[in-house]
C-alpha angles and dihedrals in degrees: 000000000000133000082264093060113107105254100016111154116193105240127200105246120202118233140194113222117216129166113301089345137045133211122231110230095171116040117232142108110273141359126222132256105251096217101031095033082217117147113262110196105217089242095065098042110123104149139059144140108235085197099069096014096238135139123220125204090234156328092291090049094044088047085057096050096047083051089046095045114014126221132018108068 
């Protein structure tokens, strides 16, 4: 099933965030930032802490969290 197909509803997947890759445990079609709580399609997802298994929408929200929370971007 893809998003042309008649009926199809975007689902929040659930990921598991590794070094440089993440695996999806829960299949869908984004995740959301954790500090903005904006969809993040997964392909477009480019940053995430691996420390506190988290996605972020882009550079600028992933520079906010390292400042927030230090290390572990």
């Amino acid at each position: 099933m893809n998003i042309f197909d008649k009926g199809f509803t975007p689902a929040e997947a659930v990921v598991r965030y590794l070094d440089g890759d993440y695996v999806v445990i829960k299949p869908g079609s984004f995740v959301r930032c954790a500090l903005t709580g904006k969809p993040i399609p997964l392909d477009e997802l480019f940053y995430w802490s691996v420390d506190r298994q988290e996605a972020y929408a882009d550079a600028v929200v992933a520079n906010q969290a390292l400042e927030r929370f230090g290390r572990g971007i």
